[in-house]
MMTF fields as JSON, N, C-alpha, C and O atoms, coordinates in Angstrom:
{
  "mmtfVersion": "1.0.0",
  "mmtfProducer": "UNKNOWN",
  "numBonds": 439,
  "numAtoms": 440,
  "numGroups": 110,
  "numChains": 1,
  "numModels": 1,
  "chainsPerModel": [1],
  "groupsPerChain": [110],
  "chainIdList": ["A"],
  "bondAtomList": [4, 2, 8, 6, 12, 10, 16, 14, 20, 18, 24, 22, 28, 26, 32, 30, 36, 34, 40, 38, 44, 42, 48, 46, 52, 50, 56, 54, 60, 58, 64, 62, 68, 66, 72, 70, 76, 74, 80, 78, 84, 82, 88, 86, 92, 90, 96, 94, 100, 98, 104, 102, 108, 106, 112, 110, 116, 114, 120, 118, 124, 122, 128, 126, 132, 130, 136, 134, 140, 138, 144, 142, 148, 146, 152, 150, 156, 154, 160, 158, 164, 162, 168, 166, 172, 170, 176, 174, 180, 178, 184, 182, 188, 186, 192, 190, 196, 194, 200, 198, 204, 202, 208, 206, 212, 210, 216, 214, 220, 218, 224, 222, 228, 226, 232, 230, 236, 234, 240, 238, 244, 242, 248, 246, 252, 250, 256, 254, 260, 258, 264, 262, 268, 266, 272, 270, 276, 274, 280, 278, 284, 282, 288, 286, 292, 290, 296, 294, 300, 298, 304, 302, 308, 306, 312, 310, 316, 314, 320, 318, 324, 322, 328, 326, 332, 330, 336, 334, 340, 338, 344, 342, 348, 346, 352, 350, 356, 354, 360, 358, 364, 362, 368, 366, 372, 370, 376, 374, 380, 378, 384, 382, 388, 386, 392, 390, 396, 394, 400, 398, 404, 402, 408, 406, 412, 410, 416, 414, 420, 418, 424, 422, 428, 426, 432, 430, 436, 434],
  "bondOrderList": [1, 1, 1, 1, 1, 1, 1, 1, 1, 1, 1, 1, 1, 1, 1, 1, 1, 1, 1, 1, 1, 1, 1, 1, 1, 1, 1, 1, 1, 1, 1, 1, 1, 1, 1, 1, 1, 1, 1, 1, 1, 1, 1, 1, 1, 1, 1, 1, 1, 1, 1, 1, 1, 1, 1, 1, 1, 1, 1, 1, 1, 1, 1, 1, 1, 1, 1, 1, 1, 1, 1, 1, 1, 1, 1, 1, 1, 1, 1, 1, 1, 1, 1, 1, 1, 1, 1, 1, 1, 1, 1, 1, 1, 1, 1, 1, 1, 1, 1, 1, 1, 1, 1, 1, 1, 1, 1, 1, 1],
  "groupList": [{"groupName": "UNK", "atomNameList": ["N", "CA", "C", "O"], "elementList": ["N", "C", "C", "O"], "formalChargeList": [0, 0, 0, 0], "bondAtomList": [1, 0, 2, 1, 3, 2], "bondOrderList": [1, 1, 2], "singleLetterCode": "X", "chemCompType": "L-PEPTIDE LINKING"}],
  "groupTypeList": [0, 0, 0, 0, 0, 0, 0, 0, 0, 0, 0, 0, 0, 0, 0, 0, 0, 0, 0, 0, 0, 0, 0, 0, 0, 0, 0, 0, 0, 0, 0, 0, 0, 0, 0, 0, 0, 0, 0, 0, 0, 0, 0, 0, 0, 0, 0, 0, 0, 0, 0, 0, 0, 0, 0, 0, 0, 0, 0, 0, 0, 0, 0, 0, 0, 0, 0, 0, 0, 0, 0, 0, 0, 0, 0, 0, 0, 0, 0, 0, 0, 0, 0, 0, 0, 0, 0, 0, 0, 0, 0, 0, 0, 0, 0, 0, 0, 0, 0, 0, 0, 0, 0, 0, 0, 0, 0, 0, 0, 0],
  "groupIdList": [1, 2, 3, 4, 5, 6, 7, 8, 9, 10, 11, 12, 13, 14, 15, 16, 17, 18, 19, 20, 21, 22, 23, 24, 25, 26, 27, 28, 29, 30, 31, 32, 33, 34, 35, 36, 37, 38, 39, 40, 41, 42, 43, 44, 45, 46, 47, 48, 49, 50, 51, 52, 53, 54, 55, 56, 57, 58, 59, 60, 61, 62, 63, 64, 65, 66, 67, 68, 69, 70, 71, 72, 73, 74, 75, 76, 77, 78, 79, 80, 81, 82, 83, 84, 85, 86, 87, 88, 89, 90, 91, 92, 93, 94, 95, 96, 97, 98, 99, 100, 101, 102, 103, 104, 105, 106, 107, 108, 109, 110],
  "secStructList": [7, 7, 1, 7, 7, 2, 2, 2, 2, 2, 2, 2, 2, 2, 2, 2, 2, 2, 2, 2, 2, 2, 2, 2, 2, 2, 2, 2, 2, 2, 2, 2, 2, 2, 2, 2, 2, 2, 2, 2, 2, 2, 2, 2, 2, 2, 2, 2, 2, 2, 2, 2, 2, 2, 2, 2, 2, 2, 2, 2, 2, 2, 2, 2, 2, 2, 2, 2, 2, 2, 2, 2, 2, 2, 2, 2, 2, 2, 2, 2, 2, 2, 2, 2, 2, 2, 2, 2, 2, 2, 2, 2, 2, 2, 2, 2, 2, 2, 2, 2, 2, 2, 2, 2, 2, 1, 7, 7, 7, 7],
  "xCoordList": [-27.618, -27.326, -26.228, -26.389, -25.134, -24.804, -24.716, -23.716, -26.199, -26.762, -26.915, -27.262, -26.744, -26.758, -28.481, -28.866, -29.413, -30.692, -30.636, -29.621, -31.411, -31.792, -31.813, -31.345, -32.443, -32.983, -31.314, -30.817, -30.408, -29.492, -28.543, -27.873, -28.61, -27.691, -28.489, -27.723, -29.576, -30.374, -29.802, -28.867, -30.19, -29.694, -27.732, -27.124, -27.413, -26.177, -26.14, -25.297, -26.912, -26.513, -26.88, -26.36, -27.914, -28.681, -27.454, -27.175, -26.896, -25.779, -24.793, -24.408, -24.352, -23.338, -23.539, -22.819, -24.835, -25.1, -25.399, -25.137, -26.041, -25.783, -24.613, -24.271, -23.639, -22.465, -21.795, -21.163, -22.013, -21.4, -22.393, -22.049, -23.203, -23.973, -23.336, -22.885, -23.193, -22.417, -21.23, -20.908, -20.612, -19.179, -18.959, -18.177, -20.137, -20.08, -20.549, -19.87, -21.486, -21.932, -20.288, -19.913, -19.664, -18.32, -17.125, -16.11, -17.583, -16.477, -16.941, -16.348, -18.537, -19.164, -18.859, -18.31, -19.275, -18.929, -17.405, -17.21, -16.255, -14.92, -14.562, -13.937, -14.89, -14.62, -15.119, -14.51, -16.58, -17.417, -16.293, -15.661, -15.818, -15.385, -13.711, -13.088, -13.271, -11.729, -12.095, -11.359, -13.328, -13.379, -13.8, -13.388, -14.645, -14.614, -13.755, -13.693, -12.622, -10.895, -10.604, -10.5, -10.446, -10.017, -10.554, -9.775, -11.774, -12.114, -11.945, -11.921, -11.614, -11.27, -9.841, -9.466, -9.211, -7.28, -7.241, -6.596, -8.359, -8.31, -8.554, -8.043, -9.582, -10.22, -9.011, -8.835, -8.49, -7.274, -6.614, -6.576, -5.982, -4.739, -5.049, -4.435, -6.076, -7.03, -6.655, -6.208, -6.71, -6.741, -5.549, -5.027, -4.769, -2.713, -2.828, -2.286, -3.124, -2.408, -2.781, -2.148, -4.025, -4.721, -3.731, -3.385, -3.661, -2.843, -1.135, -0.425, -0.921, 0.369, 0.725, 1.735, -0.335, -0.682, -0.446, 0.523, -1.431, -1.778, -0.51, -0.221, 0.376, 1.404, 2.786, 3.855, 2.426, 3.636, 3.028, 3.817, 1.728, 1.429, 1.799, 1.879, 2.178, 2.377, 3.872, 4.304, 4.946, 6.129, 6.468, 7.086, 5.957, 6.181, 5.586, 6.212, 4.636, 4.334, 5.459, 6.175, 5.509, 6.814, 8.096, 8.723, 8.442, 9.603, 9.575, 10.477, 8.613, 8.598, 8.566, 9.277, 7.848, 8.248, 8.963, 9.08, 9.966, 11.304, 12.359, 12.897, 12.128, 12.677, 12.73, 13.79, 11.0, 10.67, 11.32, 11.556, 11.397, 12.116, 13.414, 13.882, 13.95, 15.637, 15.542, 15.973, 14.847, 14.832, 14.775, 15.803, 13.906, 13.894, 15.041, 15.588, 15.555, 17.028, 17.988, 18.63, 18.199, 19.265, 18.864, 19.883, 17.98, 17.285, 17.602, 17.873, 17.571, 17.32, 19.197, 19.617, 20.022, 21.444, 22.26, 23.099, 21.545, 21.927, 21.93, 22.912, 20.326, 19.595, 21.446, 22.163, 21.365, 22.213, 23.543, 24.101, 24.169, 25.334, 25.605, 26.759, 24.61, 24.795, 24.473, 24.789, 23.696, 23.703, 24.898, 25.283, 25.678, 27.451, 28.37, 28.917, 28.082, 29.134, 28.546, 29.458, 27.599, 27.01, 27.659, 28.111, 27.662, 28.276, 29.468, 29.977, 30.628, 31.904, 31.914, 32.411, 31.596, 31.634, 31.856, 32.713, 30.52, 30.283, 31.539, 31.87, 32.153, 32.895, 34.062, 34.654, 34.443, 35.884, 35.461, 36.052, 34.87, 34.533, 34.279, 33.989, 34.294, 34.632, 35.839, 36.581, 36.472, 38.204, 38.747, 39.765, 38.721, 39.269, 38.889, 39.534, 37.818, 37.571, 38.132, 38.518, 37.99, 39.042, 40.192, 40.756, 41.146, 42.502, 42.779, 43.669, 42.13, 42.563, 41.721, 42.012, 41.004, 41.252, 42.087, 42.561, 42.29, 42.952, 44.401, 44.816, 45.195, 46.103, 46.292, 47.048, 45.374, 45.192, 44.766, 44.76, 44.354, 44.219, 45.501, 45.941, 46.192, 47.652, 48.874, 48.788, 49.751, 50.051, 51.267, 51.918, 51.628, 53.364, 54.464, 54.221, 55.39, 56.728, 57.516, 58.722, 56.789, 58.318, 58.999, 60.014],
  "yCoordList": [80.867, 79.506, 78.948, 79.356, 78.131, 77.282, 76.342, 75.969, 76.057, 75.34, 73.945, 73.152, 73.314, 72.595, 72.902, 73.95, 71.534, 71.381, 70.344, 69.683, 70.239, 69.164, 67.936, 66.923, 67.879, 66.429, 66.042, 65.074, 67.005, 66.534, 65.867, 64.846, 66.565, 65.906, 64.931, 64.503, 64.498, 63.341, 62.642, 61.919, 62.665, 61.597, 61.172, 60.114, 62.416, 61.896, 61.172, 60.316, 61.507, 60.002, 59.113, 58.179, 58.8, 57.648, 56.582, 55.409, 57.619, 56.584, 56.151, 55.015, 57.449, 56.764, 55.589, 54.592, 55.778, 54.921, 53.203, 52.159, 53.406, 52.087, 51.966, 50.955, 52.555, 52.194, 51.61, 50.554, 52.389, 52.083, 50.329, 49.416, 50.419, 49.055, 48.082, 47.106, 48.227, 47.293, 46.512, 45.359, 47.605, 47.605, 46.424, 45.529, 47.088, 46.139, 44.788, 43.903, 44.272, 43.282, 42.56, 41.465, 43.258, 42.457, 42.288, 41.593, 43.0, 42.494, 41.24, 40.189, 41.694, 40.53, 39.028, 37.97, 39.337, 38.015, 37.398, 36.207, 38.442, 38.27, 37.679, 36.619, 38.25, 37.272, 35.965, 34.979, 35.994, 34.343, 33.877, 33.033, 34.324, 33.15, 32.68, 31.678, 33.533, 33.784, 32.545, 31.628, 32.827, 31.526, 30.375, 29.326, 30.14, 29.095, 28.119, 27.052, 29.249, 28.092, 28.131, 26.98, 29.051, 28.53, 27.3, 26.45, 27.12, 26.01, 25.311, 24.357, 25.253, 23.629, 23.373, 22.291, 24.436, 24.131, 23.246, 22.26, 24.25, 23.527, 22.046, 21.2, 21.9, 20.725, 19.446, 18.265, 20.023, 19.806, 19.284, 18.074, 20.336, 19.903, 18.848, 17.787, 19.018, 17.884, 16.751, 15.779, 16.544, 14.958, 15.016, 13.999, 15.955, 14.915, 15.095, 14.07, 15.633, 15.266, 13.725, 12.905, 13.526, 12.479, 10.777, 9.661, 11.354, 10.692, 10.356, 9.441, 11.61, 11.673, 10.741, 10.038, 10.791, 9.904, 8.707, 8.068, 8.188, 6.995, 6.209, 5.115, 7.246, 6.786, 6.868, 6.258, 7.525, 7.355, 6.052, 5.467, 5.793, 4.207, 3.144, 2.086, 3.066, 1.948, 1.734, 0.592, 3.134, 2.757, 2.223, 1.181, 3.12, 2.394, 0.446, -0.379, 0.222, -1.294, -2.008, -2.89, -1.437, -2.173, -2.17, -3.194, -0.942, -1.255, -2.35, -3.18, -2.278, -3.348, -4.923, -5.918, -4.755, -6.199, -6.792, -8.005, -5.487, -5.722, -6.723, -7.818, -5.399, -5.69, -6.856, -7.388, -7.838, -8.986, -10.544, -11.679, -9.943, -10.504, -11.076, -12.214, -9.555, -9.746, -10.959, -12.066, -10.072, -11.114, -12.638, -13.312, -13.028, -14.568, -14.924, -15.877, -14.382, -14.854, -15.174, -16.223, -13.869, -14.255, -15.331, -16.014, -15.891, -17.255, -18.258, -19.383, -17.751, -18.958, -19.533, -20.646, -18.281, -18.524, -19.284, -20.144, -18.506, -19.276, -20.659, -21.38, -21.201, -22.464, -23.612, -24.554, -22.898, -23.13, -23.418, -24.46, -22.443, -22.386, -23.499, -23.846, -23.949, -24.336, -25.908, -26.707, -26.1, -27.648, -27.937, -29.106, -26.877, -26.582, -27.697, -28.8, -26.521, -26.873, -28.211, -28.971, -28.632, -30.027, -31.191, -32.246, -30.998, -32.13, -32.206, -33.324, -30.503, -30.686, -31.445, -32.559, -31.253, -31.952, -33.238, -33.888, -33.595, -35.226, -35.822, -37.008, -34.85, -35.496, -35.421, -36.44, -34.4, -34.712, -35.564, -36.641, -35.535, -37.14, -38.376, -39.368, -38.56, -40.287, -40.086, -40.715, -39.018, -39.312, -39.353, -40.01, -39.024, -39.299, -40.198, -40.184, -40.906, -42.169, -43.545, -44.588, -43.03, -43.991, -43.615, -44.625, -42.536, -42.363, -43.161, -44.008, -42.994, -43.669, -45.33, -45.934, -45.837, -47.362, -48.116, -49.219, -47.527, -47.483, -48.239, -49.373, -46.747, -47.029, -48.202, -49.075, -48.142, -49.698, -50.688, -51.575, -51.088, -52.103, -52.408, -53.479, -51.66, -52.436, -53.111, -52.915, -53.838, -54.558, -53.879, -53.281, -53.911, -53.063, -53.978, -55.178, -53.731, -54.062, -53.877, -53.732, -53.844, -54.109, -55.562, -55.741],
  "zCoordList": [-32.442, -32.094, -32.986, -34.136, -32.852, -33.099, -34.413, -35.026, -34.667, -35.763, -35.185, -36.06, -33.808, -33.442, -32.873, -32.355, -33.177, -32.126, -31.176, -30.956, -30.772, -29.22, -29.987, -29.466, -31.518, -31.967, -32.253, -31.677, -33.319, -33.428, -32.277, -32.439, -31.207, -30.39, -29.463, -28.6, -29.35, -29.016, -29.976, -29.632, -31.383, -32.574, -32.006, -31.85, -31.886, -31.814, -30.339, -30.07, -29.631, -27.916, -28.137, -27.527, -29.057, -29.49, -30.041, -29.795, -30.899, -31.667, -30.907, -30.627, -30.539, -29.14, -28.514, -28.575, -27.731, -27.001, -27.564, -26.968, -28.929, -29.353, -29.449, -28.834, -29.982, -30.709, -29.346, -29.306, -28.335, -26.765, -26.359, -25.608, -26.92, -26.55, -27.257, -26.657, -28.811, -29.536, -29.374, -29.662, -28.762, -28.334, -26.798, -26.477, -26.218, -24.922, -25.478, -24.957, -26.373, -26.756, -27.18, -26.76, -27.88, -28.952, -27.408, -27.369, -26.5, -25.492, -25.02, -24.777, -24.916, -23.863, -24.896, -24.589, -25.78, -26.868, -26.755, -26.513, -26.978, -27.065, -25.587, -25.615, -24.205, -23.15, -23.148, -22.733, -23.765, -23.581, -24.12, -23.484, -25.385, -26.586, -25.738, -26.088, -24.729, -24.433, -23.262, -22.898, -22.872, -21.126, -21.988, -21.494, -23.386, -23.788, -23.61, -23.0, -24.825, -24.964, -23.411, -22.986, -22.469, -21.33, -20.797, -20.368, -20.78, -20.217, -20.42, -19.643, -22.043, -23.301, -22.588, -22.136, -22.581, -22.452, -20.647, -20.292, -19.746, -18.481, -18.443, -17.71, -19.538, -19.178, -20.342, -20.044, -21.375, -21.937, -20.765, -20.54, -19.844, -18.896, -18.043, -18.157, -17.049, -15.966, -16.962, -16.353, -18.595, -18.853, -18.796, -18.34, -19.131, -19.319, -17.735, -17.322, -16.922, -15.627, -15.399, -14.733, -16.151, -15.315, -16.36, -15.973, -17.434, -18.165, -18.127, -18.543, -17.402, -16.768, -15.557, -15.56, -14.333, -13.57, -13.963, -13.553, -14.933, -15.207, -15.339, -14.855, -16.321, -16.982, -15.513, -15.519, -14.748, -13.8, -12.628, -11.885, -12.636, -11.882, -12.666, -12.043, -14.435, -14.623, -14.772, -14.927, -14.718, -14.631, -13.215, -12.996, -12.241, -10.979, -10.808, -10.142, -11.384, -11.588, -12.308, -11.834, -13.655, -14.097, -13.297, -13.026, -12.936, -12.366, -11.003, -10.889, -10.134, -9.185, -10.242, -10.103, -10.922, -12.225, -12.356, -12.532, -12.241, -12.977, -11.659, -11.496, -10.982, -9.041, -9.303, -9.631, -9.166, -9.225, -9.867, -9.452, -10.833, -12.048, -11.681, -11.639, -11.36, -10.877, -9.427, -9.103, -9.007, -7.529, -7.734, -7.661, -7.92, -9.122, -9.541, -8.985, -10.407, -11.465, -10.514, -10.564, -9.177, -8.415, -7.739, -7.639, -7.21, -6.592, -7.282, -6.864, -8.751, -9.438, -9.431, -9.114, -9.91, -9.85, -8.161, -7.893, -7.55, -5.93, -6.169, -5.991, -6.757, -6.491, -7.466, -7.13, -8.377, -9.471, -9.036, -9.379, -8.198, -7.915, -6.618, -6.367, -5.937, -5.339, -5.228, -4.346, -6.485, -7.124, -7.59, -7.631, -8.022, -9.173, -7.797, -7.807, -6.665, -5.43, -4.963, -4.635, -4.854, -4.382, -5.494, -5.048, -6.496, -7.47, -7.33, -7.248, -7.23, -7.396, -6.123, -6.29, -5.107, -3.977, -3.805, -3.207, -4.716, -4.496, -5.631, -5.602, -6.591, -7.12, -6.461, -6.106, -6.264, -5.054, -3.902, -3.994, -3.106, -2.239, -3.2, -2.53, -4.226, -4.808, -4.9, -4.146, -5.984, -6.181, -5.201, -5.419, -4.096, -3.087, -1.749, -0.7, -1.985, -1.815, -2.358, -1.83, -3.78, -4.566, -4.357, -3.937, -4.388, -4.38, -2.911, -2.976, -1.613, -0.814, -0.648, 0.385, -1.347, -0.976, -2.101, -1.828, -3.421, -4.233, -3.724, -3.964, -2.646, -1.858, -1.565, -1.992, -0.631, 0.679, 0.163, 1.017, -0.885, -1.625, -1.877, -1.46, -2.487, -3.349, -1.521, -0.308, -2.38, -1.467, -1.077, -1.934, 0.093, 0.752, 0.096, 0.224, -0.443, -0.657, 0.239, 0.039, 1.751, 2.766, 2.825, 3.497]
}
């Protein structure tokens, strides 16, 4: 024989086989621990999208704000410009109310 017996190489599957058990345990551990962080990073991303969101509904609010804003000012400049033309108005209709009775008041030198 050899020098090899049945117990020795039983002893030696035994070990194998734990060592083969161990081994599967440190994978099985090393995937848990790998879908952990995955799940952290997924559940990480779901909030910036949701934060991302958030943050692209309040630029779209402001900017209609803004729209708003503007829209106003030009109303307000119309309202403005057109009180401007109502006065120059009313002031060129006196001077020239006065420039002509002004006239016709004074007396002809024929």
């Amino acid at each position: 024989m050899s020098g090899l017996s049945i117990l020795d190489i039983q002893d030696y599957a035994q070990n194998l086989s734990s060592t083969i058990g161990s081994l599967g345990d440190n994978i099985s551990s090393n995937y848990d621990a790998k879908n952990l962080v995955l799940a952290q990073k997924q559940l990480r991303q779901k909030e910036q999208e949701a934060e991302i969101a958030e943050k692209a509904q309040l630029v779209v609010t402001r900017s209609r704000m803004l729209q708003l804003a503007e829209e106003r000012n030009m109303y307000k400049k119309k309202i403005i410009y057109t009180l401007l033309a109502v006065i120059l108005l009313i002031l060129i209709i006196t001077l020239t109310t006065y420039v002509f009775f002004s006239k016709q008041s004074k007396p002809s030198n024929k």
